[in-house]
Backbone as a chain_set.jsonl record, in Angstrom:
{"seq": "XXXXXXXXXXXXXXXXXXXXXXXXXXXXXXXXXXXXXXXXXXXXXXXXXXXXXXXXXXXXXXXXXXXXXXXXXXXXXXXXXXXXXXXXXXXXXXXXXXXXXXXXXXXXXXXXXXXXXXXXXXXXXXXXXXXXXXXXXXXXXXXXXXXXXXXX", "coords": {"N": [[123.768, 88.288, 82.153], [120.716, 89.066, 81.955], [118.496, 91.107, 83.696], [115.702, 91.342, 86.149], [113.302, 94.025, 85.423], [111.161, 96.064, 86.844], [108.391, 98.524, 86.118], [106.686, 101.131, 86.378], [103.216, 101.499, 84.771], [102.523, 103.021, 81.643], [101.178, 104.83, 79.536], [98.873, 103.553, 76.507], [100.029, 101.172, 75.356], [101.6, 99.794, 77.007], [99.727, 99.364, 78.854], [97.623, 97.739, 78.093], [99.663, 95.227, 77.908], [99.67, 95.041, 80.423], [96.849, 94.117, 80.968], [96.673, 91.97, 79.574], [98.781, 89.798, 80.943], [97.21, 90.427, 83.499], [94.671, 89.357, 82.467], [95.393, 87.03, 81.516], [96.005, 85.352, 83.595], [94.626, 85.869, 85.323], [91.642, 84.684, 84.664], [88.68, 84.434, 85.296], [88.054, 87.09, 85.653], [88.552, 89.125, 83.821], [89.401, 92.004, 82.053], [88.251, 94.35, 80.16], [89.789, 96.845, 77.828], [88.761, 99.594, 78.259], [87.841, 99.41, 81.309], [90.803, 98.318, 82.322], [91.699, 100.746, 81.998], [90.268, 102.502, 83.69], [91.218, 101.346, 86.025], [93.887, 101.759, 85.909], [93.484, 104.349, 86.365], [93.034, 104.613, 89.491], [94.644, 103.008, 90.914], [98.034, 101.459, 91.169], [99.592, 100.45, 88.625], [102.101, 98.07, 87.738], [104.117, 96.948, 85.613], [106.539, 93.578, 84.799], [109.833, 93.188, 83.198], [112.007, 90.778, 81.388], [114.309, 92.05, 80.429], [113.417, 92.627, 77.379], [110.598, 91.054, 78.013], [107.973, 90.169, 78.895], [106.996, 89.425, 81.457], [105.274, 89.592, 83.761], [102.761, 91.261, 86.267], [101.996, 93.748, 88.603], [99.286, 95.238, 90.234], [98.347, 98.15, 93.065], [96.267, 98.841, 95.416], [95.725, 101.596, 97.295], [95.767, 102.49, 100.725], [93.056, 101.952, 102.309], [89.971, 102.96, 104.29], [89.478, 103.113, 107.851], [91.142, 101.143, 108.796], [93.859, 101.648, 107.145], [93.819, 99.763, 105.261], [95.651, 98.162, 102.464], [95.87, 96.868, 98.804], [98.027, 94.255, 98.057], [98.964, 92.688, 94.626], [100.318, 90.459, 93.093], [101.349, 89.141, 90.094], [102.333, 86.62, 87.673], [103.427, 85.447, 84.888], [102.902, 81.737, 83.094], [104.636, 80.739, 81.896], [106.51, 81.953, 83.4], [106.925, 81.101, 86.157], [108.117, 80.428, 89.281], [110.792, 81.713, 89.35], [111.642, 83.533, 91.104], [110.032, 85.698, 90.04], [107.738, 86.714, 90.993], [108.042, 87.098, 93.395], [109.272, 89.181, 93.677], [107.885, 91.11, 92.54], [105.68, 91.051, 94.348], [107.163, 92.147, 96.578], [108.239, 94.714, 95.409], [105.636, 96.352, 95.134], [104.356, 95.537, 98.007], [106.763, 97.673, 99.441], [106.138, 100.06, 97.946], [102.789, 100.158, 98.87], [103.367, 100.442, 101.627], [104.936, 103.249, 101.697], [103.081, 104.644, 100.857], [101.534, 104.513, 103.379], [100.275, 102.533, 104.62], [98.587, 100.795, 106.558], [97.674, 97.906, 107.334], [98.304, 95.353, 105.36], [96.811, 93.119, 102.282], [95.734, 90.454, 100.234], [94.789, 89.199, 96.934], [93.461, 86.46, 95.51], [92.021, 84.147, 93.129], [90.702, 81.286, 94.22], [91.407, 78.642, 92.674], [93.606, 78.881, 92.053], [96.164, 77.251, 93.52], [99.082, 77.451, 93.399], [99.386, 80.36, 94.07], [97.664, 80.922, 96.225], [99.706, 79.033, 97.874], [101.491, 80.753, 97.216], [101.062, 83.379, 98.326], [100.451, 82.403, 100.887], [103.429, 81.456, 101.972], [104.773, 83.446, 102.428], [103.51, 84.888, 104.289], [100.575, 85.683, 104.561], [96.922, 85.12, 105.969], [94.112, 83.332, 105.102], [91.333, 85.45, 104.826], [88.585, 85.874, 103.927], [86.164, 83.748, 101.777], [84.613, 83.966, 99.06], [82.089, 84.038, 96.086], [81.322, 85.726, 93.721], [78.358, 88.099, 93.037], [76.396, 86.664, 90.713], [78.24, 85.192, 89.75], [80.195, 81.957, 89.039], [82.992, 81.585, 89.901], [85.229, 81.041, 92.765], [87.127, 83.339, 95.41], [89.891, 84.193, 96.962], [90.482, 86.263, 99.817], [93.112, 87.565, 101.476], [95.221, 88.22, 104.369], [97.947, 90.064, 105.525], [99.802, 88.832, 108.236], [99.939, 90.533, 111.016], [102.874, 90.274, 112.579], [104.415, 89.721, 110.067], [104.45, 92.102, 108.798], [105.649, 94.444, 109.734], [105.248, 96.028, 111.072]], "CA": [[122.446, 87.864, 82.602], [119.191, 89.862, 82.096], [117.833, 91.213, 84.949], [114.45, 92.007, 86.211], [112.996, 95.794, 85.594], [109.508, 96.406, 87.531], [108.089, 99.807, 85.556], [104.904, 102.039, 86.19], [102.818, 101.492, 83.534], [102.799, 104.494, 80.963], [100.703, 104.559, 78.052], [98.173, 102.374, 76.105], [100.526, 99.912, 75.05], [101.828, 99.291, 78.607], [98.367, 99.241, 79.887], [97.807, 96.741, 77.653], [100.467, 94.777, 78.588], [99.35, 95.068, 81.715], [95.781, 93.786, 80.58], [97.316, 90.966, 78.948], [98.847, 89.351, 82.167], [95.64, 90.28, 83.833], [93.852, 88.41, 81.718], [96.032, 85.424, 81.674], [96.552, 84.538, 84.729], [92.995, 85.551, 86.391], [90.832, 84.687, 83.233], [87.345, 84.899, 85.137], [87.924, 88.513, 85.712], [89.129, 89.335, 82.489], [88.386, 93.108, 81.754], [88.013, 95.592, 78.971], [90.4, 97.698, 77.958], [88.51, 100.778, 79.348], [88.011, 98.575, 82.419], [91.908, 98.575, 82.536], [92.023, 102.334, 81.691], [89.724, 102.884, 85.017], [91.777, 100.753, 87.371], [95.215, 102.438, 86.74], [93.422, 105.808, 87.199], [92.769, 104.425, 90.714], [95.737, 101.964, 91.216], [99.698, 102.067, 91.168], [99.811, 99.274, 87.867], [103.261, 98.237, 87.182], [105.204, 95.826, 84.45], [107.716, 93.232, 84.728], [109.887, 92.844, 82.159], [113.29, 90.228, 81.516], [115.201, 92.298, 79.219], [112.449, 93.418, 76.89], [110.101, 90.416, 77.257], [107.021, 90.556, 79.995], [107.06, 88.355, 82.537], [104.388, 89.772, 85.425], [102.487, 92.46, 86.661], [101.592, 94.133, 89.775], [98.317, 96.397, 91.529], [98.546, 98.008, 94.597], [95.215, 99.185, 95.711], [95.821, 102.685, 98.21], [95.38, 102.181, 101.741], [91.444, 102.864, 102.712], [89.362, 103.074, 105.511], [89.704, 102.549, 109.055], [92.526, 100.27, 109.181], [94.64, 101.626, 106.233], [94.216, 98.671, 104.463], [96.085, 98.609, 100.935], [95.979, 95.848, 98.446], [98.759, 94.325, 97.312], [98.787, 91.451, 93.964], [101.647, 90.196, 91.663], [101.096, 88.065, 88.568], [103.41, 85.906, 86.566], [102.757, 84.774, 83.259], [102.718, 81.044, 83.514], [105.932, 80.366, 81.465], [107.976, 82.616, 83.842], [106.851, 81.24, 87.543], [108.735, 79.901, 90.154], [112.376, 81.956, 89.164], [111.776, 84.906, 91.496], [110.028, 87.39, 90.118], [106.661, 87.449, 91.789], [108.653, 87.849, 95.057], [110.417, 90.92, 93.29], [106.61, 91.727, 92.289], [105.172, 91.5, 95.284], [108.393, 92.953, 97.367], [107.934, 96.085, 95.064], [104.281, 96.58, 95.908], [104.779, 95.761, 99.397], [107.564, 98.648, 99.558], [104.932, 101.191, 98.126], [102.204, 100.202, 100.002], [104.1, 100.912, 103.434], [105.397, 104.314, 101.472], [102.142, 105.163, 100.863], [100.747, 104.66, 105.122], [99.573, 101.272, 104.913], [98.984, 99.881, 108.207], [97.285, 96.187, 106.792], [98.513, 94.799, 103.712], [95.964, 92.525, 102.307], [95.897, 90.092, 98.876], [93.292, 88.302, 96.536], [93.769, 85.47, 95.157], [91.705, 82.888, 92.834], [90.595, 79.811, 94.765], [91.584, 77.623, 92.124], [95.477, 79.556, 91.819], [96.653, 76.516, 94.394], [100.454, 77.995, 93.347], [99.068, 81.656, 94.516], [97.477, 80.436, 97.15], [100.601, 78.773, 98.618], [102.687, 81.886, 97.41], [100.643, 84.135, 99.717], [100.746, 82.367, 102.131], [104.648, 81.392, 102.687], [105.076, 85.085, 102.824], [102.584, 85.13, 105.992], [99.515, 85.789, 104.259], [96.506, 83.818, 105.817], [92.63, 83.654, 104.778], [90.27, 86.516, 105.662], [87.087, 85.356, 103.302], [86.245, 83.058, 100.46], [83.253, 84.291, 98.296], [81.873, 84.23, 94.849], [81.211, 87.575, 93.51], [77.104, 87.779, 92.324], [75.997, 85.734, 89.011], [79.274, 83.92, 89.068], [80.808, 80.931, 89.87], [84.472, 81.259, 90.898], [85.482, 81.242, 94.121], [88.017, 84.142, 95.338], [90.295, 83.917, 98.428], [90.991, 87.73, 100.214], [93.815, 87.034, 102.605], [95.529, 89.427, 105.102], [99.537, 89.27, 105.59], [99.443, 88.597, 109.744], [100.835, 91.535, 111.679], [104.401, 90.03, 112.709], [104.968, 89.504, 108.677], [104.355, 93.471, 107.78], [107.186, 94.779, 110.215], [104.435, 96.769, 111.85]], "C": [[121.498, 89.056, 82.567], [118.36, 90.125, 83.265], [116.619, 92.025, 84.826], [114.11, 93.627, 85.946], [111.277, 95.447, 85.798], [109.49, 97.73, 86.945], [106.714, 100.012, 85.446], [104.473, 101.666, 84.899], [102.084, 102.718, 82.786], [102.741, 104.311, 79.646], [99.672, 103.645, 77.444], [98.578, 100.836, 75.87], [101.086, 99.375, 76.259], [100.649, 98.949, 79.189], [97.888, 98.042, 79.168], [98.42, 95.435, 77.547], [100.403, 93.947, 79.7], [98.564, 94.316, 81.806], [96.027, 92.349, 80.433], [97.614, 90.024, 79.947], [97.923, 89.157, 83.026], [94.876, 89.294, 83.92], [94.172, 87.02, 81.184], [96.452, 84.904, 82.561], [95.267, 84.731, 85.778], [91.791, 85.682, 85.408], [88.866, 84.881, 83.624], [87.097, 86.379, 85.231], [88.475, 89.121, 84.878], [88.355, 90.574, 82.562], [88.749, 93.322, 80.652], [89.218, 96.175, 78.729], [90.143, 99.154, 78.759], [88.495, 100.125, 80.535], [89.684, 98.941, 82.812], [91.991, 99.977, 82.805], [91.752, 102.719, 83.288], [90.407, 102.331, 86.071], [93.449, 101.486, 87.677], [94.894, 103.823, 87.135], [93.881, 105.711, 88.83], [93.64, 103.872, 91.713], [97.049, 102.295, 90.394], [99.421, 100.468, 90.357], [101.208, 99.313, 87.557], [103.528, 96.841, 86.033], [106.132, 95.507, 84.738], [108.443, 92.57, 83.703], [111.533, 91.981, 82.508], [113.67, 90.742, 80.64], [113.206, 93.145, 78.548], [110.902, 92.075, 76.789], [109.269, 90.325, 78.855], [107.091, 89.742, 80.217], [105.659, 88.344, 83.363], [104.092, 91.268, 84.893], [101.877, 92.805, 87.762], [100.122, 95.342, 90.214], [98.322, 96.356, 92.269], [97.569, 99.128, 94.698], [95.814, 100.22, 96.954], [95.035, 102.075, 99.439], [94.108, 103.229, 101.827], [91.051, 102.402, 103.818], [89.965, 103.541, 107.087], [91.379, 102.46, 109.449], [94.125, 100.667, 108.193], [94.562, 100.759, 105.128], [94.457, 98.797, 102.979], [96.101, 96.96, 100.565], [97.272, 95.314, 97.616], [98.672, 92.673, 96.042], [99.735, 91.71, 92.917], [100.95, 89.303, 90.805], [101.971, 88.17, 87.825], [102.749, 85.117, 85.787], [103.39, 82.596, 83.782], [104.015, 80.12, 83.357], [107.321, 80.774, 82.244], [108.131, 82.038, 85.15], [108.12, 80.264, 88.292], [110.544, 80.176, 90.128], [112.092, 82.921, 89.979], [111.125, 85.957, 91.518], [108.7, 87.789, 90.34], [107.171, 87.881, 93.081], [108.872, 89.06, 94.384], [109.333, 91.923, 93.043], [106.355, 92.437, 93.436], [106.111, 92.335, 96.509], [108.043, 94.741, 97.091], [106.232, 96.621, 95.612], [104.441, 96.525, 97.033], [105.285, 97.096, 99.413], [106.229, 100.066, 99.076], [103.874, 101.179, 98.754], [102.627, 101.001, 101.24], [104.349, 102.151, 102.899], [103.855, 105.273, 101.813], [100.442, 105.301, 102.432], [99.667, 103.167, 104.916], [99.392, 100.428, 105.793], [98.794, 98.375, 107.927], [97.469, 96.263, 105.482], [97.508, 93.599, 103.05], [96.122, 91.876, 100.795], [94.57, 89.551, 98.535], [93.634, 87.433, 95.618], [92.392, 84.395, 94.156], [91.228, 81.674, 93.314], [91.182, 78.652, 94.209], [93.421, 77.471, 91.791], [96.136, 78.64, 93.243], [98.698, 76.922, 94.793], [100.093, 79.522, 94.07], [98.704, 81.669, 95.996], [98.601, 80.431, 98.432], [101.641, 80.053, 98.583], [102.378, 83.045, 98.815], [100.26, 83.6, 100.999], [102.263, 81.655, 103.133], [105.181, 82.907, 102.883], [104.38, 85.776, 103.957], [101.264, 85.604, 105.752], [98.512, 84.465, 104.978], [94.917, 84.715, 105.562], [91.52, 84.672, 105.835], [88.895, 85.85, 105.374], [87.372, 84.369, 102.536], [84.681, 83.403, 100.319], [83.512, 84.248, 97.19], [81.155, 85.421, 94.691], [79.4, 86.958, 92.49], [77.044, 87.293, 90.756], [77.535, 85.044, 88.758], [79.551, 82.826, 89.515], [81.99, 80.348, 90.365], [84.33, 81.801, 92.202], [86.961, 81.785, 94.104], [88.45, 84.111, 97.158], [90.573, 85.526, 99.1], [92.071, 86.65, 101.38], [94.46, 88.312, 102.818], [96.991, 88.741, 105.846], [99.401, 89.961, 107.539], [100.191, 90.03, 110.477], [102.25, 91.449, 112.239], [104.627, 90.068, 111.336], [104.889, 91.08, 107.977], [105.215, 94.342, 108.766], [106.477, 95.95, 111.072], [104.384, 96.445, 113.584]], "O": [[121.727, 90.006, 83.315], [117.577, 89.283, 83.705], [116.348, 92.917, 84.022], [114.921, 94.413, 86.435], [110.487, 94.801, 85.109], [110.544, 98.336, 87.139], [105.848, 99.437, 84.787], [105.275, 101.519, 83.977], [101.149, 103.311, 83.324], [103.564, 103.903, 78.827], [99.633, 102.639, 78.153], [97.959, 99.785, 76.038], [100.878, 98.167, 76.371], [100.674, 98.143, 80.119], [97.739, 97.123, 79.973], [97.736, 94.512, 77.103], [100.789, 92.807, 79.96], [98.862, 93.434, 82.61], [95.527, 91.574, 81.248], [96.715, 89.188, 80.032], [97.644, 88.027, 83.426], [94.477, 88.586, 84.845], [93.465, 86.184, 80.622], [97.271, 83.989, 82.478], [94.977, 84.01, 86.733], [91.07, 86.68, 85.385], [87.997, 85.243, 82.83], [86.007, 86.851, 84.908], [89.153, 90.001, 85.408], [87.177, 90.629, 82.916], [89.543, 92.585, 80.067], [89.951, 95.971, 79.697], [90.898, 99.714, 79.554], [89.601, 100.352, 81.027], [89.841, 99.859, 83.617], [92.379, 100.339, 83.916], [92.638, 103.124, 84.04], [90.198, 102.858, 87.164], [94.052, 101.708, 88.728], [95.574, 104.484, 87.92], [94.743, 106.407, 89.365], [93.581, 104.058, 92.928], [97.197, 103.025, 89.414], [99.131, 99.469, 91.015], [101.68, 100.37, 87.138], [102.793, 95.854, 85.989], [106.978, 96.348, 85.042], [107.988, 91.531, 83.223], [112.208, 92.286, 83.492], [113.523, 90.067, 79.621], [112.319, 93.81, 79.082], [110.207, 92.064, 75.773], [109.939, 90.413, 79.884], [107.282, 88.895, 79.345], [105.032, 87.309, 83.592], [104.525, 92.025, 84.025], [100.975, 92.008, 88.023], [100.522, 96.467, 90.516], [98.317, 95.294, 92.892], [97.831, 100.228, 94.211], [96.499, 99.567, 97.741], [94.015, 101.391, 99.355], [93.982, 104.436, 101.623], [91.656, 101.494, 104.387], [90.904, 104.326, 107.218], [92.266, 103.128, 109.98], [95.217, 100.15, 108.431], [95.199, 100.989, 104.1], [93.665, 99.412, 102.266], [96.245, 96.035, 101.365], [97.561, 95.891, 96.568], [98.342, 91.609, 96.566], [99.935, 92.668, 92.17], [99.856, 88.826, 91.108], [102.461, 89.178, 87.317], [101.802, 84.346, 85.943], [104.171, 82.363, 84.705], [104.427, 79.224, 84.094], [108.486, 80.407, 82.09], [109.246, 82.214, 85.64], [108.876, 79.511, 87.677], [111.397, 79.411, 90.578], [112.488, 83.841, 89.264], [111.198, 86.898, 92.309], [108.327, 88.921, 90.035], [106.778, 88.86, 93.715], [108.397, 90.048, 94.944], [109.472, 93.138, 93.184], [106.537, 93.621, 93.719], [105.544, 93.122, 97.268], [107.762, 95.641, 97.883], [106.057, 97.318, 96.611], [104.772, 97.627, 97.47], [104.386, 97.936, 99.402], [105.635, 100.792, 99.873], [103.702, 102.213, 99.399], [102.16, 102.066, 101.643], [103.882, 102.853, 103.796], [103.619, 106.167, 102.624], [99.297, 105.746, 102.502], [98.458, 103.067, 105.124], [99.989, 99.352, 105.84], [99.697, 97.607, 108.259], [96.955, 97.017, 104.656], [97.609, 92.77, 103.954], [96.632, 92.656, 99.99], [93.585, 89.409, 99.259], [94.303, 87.95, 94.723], [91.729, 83.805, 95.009], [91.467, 80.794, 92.487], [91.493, 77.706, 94.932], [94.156, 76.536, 91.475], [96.636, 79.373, 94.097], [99.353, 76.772, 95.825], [100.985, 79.718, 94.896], [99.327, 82.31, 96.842], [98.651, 81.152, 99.429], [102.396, 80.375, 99.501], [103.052, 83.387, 99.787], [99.839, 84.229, 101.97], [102.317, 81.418, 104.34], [106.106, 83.19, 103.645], [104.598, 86.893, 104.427], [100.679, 85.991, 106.764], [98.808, 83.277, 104.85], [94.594, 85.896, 105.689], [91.134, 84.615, 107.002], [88.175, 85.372, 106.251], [88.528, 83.959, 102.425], [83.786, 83.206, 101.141], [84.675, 84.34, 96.797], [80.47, 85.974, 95.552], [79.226, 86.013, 91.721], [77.751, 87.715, 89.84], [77.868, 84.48, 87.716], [79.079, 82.616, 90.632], [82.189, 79.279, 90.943], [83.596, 82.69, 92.635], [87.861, 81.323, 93.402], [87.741, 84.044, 98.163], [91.25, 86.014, 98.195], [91.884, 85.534, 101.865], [94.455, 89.262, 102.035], [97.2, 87.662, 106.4], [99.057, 91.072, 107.943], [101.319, 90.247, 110.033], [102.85, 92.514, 112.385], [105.541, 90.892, 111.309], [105.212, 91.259, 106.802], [105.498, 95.339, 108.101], [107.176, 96.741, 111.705], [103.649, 97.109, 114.314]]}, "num_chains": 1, "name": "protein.A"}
């Protein structure tokens, strides 16, 4: 059996990769490649692969402000969901987050991702906001995983 590998992403063609998933599974925020380039400067991007064949991918936004708050978001390609391996996504993120002093863990979600939705929130995620970001018209959920669910 082929088992999962979660891996930093390292290189153009990984970042790409990366992009790729991105951009297929949250299609109004579809970026650039430089776009990409600028977010793993800033963000811990990783790749999940079955054997050699991409499945998912993960950002985990550094704890800021105040509160610590870090972001954490998995994505599975649409052919792979419901075997596991956004938990294994989001598990890994989680785990760096907290490495990295994350007191609130926090996600973002799609409005229309009704599977995302429900994923973050059987894991104890519940709704902070819902806004549309200026000149557009999706609607985006922020949610915040409750303080008994982050072991805090």
């Amino acid at each position: 059996m082929t088992e999962l590998r979660i891996v930093t992403v390292d290189g153009e063609a990984m970042l790409e990769q990366w992009r790729y998933v991105h951009n297929v599974t949250v299609p109004p925020a579809a970026m650039s490649p430089a776009e990409a380039r600028e977010r793993s400067a800033r963000y811990r991007l990783r790749n999940a692969y079955l054997g050699d064949v991409l499945v998912g991918c993960s950002t985990v936004r550094p704890p800021a402000g105040e509160e610590g708050v870090a972001t954490v978001i998995a994505r599975v390609l649409p052919g792979f969901r419901g075997r596991g391996f956004g938990t294994a996504l989001y598990e890994n993120g989680l785990s760096h987050a907290r490495v990295l002093g994350a007191e609130v863990i926090e996600t973002c979600v799609l409005a229309v991702n009704e599977d995302g939705l429900r994923f973050a929130e059987r894991r104890g995620f519940r709704e902070i906001d819902r806004y549309v970001l200026g000149g557009e018209r999706d609607e985006w959920v922020d949610l915040r995983l409750a303080p008994a669910a982050t072991g805090h």
